[in-house]
N, C-alpha and C positions, 0 to 999 in steps of 0.2 A: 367321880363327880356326880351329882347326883341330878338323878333323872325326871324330869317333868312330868307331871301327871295327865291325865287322858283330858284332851281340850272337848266343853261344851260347846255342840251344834248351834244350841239354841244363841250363845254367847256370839259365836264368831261367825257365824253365816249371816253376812250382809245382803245378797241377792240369791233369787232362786236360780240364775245360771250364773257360775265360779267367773269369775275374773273381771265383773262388768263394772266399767269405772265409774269412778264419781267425779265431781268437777273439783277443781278446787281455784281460790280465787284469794285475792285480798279486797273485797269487796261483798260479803258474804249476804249480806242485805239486799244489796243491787240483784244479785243476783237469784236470790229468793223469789223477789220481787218478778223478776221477767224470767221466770224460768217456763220453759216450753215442753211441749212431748218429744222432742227431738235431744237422743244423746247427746249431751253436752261435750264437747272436749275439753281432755286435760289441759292447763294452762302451766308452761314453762319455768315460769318465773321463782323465786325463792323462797318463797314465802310456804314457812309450818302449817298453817290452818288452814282448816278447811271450811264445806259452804258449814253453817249453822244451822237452818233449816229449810226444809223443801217441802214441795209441794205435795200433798198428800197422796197422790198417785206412786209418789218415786218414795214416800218413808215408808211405804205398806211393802212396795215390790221388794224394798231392800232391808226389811224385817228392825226396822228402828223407830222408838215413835219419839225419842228428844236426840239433841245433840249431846248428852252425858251419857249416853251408850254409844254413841259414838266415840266418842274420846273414852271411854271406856277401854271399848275393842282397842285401838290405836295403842293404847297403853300396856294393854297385855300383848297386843305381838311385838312390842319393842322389849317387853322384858324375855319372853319367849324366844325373839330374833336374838338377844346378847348370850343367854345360854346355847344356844346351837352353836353361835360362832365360836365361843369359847372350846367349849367341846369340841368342834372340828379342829383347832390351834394343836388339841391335844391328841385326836386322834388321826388324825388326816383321812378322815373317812366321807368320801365325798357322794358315796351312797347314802350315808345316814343322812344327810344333809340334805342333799333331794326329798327323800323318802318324808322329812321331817316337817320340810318347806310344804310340802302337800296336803301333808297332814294337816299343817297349819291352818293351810288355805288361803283367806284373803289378798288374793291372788292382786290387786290394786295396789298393798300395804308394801310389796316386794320392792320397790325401788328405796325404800328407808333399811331393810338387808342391803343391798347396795351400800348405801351410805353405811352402814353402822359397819359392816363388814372390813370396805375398806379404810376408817377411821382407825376402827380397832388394830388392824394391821398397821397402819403409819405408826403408830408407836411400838411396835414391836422388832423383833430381829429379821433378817433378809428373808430367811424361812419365812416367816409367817406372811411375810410381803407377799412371796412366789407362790402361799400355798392362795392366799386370797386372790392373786390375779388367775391362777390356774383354777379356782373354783369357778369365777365367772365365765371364763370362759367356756367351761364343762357346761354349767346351767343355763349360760344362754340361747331364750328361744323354744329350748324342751319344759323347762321350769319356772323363769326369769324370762318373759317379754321383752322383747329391744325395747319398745317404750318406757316401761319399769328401770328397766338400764340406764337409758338413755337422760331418765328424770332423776334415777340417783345420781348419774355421777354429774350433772346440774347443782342437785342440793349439795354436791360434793366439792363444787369448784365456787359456788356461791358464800360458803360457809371457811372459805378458807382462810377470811382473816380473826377467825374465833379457833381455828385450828392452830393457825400460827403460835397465839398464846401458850401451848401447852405441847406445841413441837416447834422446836426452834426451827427443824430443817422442812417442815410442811410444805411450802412451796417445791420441791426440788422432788421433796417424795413424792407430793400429788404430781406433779406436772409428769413423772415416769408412771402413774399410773395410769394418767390418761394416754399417754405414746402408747401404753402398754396395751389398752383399749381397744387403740387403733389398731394398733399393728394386728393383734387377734379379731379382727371387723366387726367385735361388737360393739363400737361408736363409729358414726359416719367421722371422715375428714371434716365436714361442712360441721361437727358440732363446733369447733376454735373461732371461727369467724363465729358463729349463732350466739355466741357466749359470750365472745369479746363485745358484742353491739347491745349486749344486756345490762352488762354490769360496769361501775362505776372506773373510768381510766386510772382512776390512783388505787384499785382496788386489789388487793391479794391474789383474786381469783385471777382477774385480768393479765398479771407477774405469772401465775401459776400457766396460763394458755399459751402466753407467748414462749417461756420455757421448753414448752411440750411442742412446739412449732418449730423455736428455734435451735433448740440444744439439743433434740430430740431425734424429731422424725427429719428435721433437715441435714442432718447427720450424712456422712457415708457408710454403704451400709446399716442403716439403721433401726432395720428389721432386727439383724441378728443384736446388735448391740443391745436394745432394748429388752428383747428376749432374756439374756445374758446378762440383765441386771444383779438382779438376786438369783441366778439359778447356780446352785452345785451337780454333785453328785447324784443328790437325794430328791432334789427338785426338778418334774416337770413341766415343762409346756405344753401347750398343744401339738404342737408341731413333733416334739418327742413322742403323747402319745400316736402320733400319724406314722413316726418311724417305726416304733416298737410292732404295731398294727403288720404293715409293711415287713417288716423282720419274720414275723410267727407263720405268716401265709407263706413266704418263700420255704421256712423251714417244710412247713406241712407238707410242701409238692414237693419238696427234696425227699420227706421221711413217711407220709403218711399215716403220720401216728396221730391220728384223733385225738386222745386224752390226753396228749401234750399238748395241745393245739387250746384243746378247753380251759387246760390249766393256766395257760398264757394269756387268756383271753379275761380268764377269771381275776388272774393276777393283776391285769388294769386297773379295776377297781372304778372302770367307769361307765356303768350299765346304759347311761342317758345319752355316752358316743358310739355304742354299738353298730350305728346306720354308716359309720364310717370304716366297719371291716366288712359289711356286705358290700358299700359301695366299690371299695377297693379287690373284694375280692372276684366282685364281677369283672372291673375293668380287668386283673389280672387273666381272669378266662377267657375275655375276649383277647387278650394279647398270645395268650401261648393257651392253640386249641386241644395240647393233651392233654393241659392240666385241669380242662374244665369239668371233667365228671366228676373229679376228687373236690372240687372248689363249690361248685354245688352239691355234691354230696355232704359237705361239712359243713354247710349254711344249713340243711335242707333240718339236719341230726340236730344242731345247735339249739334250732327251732322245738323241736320234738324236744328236749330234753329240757326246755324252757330257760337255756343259757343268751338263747337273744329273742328277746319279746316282738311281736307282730309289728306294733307300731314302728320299732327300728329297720325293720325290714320292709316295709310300707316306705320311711323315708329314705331308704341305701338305694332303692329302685329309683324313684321321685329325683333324687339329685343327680342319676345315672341318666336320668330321661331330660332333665334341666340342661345338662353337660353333651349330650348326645351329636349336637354340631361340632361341639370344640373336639370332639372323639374322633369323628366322623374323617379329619384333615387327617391321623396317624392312621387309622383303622376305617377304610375308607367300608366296610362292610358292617360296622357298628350297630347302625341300624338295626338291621336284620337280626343282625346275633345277638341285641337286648331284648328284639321281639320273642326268639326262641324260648330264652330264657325266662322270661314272662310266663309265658304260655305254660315251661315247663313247671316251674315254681308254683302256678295256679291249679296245674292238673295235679299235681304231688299235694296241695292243700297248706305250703307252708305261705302262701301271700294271697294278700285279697287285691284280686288284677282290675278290679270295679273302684278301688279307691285311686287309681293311678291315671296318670292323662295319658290319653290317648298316641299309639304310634302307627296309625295308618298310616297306608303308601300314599295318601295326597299330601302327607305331611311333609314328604320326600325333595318338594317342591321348597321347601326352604334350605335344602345343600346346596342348591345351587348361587351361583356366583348372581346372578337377577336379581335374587330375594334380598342382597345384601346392597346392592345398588338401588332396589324397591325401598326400602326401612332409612335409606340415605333420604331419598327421594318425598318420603311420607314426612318426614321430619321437615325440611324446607319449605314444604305443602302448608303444614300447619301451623308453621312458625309465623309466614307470608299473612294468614289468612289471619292470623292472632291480630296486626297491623293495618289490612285494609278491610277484611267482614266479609270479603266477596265468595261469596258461598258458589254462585255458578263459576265461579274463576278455578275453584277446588275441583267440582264436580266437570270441567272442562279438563283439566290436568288429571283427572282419575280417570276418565275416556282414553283417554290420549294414552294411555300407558298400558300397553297391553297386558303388563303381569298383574294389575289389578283386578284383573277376571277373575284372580286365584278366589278360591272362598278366606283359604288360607293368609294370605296376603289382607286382603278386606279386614279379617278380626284384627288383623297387626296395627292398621292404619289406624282403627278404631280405639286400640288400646296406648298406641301412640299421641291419639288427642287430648284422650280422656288422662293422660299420665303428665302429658305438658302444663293442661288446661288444671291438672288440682295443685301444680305448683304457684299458679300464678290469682290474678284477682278475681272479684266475681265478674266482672265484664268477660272475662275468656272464658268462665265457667259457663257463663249463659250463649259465649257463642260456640262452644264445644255442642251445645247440648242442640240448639239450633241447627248444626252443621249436620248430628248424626241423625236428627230427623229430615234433614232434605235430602240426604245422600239415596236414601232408599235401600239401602242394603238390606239382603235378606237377613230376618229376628234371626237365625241360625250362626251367620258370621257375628252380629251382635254379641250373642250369649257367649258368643265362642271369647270374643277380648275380653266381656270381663268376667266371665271366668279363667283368663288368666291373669287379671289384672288382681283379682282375688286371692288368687295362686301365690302373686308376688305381694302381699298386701305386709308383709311381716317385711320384707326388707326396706318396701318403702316408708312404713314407719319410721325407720331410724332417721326421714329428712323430712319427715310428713307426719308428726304425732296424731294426728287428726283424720288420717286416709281413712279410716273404717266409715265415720261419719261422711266424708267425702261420698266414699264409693257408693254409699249406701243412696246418697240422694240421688247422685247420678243412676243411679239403678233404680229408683222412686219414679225418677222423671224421663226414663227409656219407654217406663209405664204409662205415665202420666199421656204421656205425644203420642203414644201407641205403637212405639219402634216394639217395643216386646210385650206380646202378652201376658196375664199374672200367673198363666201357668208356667212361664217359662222361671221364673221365681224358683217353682219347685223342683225344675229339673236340674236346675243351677244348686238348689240346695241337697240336691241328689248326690251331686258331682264334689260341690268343696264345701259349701255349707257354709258355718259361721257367722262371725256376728254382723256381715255387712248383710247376706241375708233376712236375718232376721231384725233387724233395726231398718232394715229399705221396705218390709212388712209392715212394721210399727209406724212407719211414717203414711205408708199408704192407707191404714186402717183408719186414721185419725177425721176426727169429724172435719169437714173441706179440707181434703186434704190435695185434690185437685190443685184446687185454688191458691194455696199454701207453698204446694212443690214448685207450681207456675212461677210465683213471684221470690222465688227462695233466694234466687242470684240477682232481681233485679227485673226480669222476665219482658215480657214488651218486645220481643224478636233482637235481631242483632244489636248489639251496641260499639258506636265506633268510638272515639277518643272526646266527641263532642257528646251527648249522653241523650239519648232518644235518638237520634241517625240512623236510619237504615244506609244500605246500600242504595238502592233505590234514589234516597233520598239524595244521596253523595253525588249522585252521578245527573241527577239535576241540579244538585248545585252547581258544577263544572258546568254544564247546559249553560246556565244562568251567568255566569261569571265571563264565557265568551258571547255571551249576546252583548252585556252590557261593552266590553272592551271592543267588541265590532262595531259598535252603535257608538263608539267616541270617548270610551272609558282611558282613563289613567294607567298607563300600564304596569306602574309600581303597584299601583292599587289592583291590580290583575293578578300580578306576581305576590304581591299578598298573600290573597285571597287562596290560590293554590298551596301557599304554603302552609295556611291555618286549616286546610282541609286537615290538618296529620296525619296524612297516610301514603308515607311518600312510597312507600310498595304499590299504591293505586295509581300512580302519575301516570301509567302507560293510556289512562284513559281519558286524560287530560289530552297527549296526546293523538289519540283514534283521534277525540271527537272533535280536534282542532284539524287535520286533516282529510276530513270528511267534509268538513266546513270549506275547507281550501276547494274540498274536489267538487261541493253541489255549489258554489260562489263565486264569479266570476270578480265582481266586485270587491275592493278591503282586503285582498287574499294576503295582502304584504303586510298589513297590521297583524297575521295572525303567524304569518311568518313570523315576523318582527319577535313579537312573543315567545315564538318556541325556539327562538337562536338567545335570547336573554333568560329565557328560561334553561339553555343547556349550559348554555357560559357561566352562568351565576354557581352551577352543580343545584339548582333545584331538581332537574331532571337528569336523570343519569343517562349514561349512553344504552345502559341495559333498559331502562324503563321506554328510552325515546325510541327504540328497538322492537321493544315487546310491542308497544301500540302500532306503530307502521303494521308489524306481522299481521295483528286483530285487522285492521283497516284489508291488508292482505284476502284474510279469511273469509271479510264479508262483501269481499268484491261483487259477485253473484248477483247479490240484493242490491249494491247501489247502484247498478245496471240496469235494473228496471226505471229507474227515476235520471240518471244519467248514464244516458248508454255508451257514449266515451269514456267512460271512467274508469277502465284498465289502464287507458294512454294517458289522461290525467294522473293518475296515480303514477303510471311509472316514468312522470317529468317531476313527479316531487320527491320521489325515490333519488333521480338525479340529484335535483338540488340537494335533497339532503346529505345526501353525498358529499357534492362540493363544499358544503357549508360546515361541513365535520361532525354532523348528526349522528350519521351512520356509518358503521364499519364496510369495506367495499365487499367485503364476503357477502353482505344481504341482496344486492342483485342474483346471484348465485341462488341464494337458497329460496328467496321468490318463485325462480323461475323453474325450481325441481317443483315447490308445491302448486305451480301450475300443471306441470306437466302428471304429474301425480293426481292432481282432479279430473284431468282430459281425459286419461286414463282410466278412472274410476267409472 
């Protein structure tokens, strides 16, 4: 076949750092029109074209001064894209392929490889089907971006009533392409719903989803099944290369023959999974401690003789360190013995132990059985606090908990927010970001979430095509508040680096950019369900609501009023400030009664929320002692009643009377 000639630089290099996206839109005007300095993200939808023209900052950065070099470009990597593919059909060579795609470059343009790749396959024999699934899955992530992925096989299920035309059986084929996806985890589960809500209900693509849902992965067994579509003799999987992997190490510590070891390894033919026989070859060391000097002695050689490259070895550690807990339950000494290893691997010169996250002993602090009840714990925190805004309600519940002291723990909680809060609207995002400036946590536990949040930033793509920009502003406006200094920027670019880095730079450098990042969510401090609301505010209005209902108000109209607060996670303070009420008022107290037995009856108020507020009222006994000095014994005749009246569970006398006795104490 004949071979392509050497690609101009000047032709195909769109930006001066490889892979950075461009937008694209069915709207390419509108968007001309309001384009900003802020990365734009990619948009989902099906649509071929892209923007037309931009703003002269971004046609200079990305080396284009019309849109006819741009479609230019686009038009030679799809001629360029069908000859590699073709060529691989014929040689099964999944190095050249990589090798080629790189060459290529436009690292953006790679999700239409996707599509053309697996198109080409639909029309061909089972072979060609398995060789195409088994390449993506090879290339994703080291060559192929989940995003890129993720946006071909979009254009791939979008496209499928033009497929249909030209393959009768198109639906059936695609729909095992995307199982096929699946089941190897380069497409999230969540793409079938994201797809099905995009595209037309009478629509080919739509027949193609539900297939891959139901015929597919609802299956029994339907891993192997799927796998086992078009595979023979001659065709692998992944999961084959992971056995064969698996096979050559055991042989090695059977025979110790190096050169056959090489050969075997050579014989794969897949240089871009190499990170998956150091990975295995470690855990294999740490399982059986004689084979370990022959196990890194033939990683150490493999390296030296340039049969497995840095970076593979860089990430066989990185995912040994990721897995390190789950290790930790068989090999309860793991830790330690990947630390070793480390060490030794660094002092021998075959890994760079400075690209790798860290495994101090305070890290140790998350084996235990707390951390995982802690990470339970942080997640109802934030969910709670998404509902009612009550920022001291959070920062009360992180007190309260004594493993929150960890530094360790603190970055969890923090990358826990910031991971909830970029799936959901800008109202969570602006009180995520609110939250991590009142928390006070030290810049150190900060830097520490998101740079893991960084760390993880490739897989949450696949449910989040937009997280770079995400991360980046939230990293902009850590700045902005003054949680993190701009040096810390650098240290963090030290540690993972990357485009969030460098785009949370670009937004801060920008002329008010202060001012810009402030209002980027909405900004104005909390926002509750009603839109300007503080907290503050909420909890006056509840003020407000039993004033007027004591002073003669309607009590539907009361019970309203509580219920368009929207925040029935806050009711408990409805109830405090009703029995606070009861306990400084001699007066009306049965009106307010009245209230809080129709307000539990109705289920406005839950017995958990009627609960939590009694506790609070509990808490700040102390202080309403000064103003009524009875008001232990008042409080605990309404404890009574509410007792009788079915408010409360009879255990809360009980635990009242430990957290008395526990203050006395104190």
């Amino acid at each position: 076949m004949e071979q392509t000639g050497p690609l101009s630089i000047s032709q195909l290099k769109l930006s001066s750092s490889p892979g950075s996206p461009l937008p694209q839109s069915n709207m390419a005007g509108e968007l001309s029109n309001s384009h900003t300095h802020s990365l734009p993200p990619k948009v989902e939808g099906s649509e071929e074209h892209w923007v037309e023209s931009l703003s002269d900052d971004t046609i200079e950065g990305n080396g284009h001064s019309d849109s006819a070099s741009f479609d230019a470009d686009l038009s030679d990597y799809k001629k360029k894209a069908t000859i590699i593919i073709e060529e691989y059909f014929s040689t099964n060579d999944v190095v050249s392929v990589a090798n080629e795609l790189k060459e290529l470059g436009l690292a953006e343009y790679r999700y239409y490889f996707v599509k053309k790749l697996v198109s080409m396959a639909m029309d061909r024999n089972d072979k060609e089907k398995e060789m195409a699934a088994f390449l993506l899955s090879t290339l994703y992530a080291d060559v192929i971006d989940p995003p890129e992925v993720y946006r071909g096989f979009n254009k791939l299920v979008a496209s499928a009533d033009d497929l249909s035309v030209d393959i009768p059986d198109a639906v059936d084929v695609l729909a095992v392409f995307v199982a096929r996806a699946i089941v190897d985890d380069i497409l999230p589960p969540a793409f079938l719903k994201k797809q099905m809500n995009l595209l037309p209900d009478d629509s080919k693509g739509v027949e193609v989803l539900r297939k891959a849902e139901k015929s597919y992965l609802a299956a029994p067994l339907h891993a192997e099944v799927v796998e086992k579509r078009w595979g023979g003799a001659d065709n692998w999987t992944a999961e084959d290369v992971k056995g064969r992997i698996n096979d050559l190490l055991k042989e090695y510590v059977m025979s110790g023959d190096k050169k056959e070891a090489f050969r075997c390894i050579k014989g794969l033919k897949v240089p871009f999974f190499h990170h998956e026989i150091v990975k295995r070859a470690l855990i294999m060391a740490m399982e059986r401690q004689k084979a370990q000097v022959k196990l890194l002695d033939l990683l150490k050689e493999a390296v030296e003789v340039g049969l497995i490259n840095t970076t593979q070895v860089t990430k066989g550690f990185s995912r040994i360190i990721d897995s390190v807990e789950d290790l930790s339950l068989d090999i309860p000494e793991a830790r330690s013995v990947l630390q070793s290893f480390i060490s030794k691997a660094a002092s021998e010169g075959w890994l760079c132990a400075s690209s790798l996250k860290s495994l101090s002993a305070g890290e140790k602090l998350l084996e235990n059985s707390s951390a995982g009840v802690f990470k339970d714990k942080a997640k109802s925190i934030v969910r709670e606090y998404f509902l009612s805004g009550d920022t001291s309600e959070v920062v009360h519940c992180l007190e309260t908990e004594p493993s929150a002291s960890s530094s360790q723990l603190r970055a969890i909680f923090v990358k826990y927010l910031i991971t909830l809060a970029m799936d959901r609207k800008k109202r969570e995002k602006e009180m995520a970001c609110v939250l991590v400036c009142s928390l006070g946590f030290p810049a150190k536990d900060v830097r520490n979430a998101f740079s893991m949040l960084i760390e993880s930033a490739d897989d949450t793509a696949l449910d989040n095509p937009v997280v770079v920009e995400d991360l980046a502003m939230f990293l902009a406006r850590a700045v902005v508040d003054e949680v993190l200094a701009p040096r810390d920027l650098e240290e963090l670019g030290s540690t993972v680096g990357g485009k969030v880095i460098q785009t949370a730079k670009t937004l801060l450098e920008a002329r008010l950019s202060g001012e810009r990042i402030l209002r980027c969510w909405g900004g104005g401090g909390i926002e509750t369900k009603s839109p300007g609301c503080t907290v503050s505010e909420v909890k006056e209005k509840i003020q407000v609501l039993l004033e007027e209902y004591v002073s003669g108000g309607d009590l539907k109209e009361a019970c309203r009023c509580v219920k368009e607060l929207g925040m029935p996670f806050f009711h408990h303070e409805v109830v405090k400030k009703s029995v606070v009420r009861i306990i400084e008022e001699q007066e009306k107290k049965e009106r307010v009664w009245k209230l809080l037995k129709v307000c539990f009856d109705s289920g406005l108020v839950t017995i958990y929320q009627m609960t939590k507020g009694f506790k609070r009222v509990s808490e700040s006994l102390e202080d309403l002692s000064l103003d009524v000095p009875d008001a232990a014994e008042k409080f605990s005749s309404c404890v009574e009643r509410a007792k009788v009246e079915g408010f409360l569970d009879e255990s809360f006398a009980l635990e009242e009377t430990q957290g008395k006795k526990e203050n006395g104490s104190a």
